[in-house]
C-alpha positions as CSV (number, residue, x, y, z in Angstrom):
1,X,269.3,5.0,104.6
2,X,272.2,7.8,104.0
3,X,269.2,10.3,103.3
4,X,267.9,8.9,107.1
5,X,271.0,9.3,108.7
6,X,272.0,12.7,107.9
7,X,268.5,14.4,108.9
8,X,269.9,12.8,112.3
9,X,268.2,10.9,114.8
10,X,268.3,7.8,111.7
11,X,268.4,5.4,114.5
12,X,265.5,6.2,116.7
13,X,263.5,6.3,113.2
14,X,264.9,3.3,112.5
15,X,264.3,1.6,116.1
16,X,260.7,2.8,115.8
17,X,259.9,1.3,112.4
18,X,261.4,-2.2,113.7
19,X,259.1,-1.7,116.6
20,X,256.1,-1.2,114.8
21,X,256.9,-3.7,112.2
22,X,257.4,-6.4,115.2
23,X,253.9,-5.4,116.7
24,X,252.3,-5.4,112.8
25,X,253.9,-8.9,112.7
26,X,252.8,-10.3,115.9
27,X,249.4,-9.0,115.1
28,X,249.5,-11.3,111.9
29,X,250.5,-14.1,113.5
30,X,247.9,-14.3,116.3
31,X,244.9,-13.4,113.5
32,X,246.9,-16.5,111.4
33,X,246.6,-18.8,115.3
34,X,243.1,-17.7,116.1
35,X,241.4,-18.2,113.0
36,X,240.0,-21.3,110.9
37,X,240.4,-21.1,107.4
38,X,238.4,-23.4,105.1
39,X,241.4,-25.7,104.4
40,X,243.0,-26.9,107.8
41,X,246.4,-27.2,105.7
42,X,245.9,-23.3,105.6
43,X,246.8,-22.2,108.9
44,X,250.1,-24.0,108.4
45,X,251.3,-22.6,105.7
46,X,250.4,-18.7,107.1
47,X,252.3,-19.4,110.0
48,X,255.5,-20.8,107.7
49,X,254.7,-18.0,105.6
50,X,255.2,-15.5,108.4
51,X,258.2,-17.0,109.8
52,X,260.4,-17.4,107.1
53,X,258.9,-14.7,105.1
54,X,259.4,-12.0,107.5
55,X,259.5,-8.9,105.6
56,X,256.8,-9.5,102.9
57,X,254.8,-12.2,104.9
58,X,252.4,-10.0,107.2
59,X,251.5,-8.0,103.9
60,X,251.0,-10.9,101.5
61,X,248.7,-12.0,104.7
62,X,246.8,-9.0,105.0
63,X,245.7,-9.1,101.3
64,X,245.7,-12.7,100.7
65,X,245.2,-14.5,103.9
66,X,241.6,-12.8,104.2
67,X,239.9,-15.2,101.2
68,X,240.7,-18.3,102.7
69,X,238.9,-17.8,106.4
70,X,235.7,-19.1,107.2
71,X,232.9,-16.8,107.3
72,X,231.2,-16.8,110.7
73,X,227.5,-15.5,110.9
């Protein structure tokens, strides 16, 4: 963070990263909503995941969360 700060302008960096981590977020938790996954319990646990998980959820999701969907053909 001091290296951020002192190349100046650290807090528009570090407003954009919230921003785009916030939209990455979101765009886990609709995929998480709008999906069926083959165990129902499934989507449940995502969504806690996400929640209370916030800054490892959406990746854990994005690697993991991707085995346990339904395949629709």
């Amino acid at each position: 963070m001091v290296f951020i700060q002192n190349m100046g302008g650290g807090f528009i960096i570090l407003f954009l990263f919230s921003i785009l981590y916030f939209i990455f977020w979101v765009y886990c938790l609709v995929d998480v909503i709008r999906s069926e996954f083959k165990d129902p319990n499934m989507k449940i646990v995502w969504v806690l995941i996400l929640v209370f998980a916030q800054g490892i959820g959406p990746i854990v999701y994005l690697i993991l969360g991707k085995n346990g969907k339904k395949t629709i053909y």
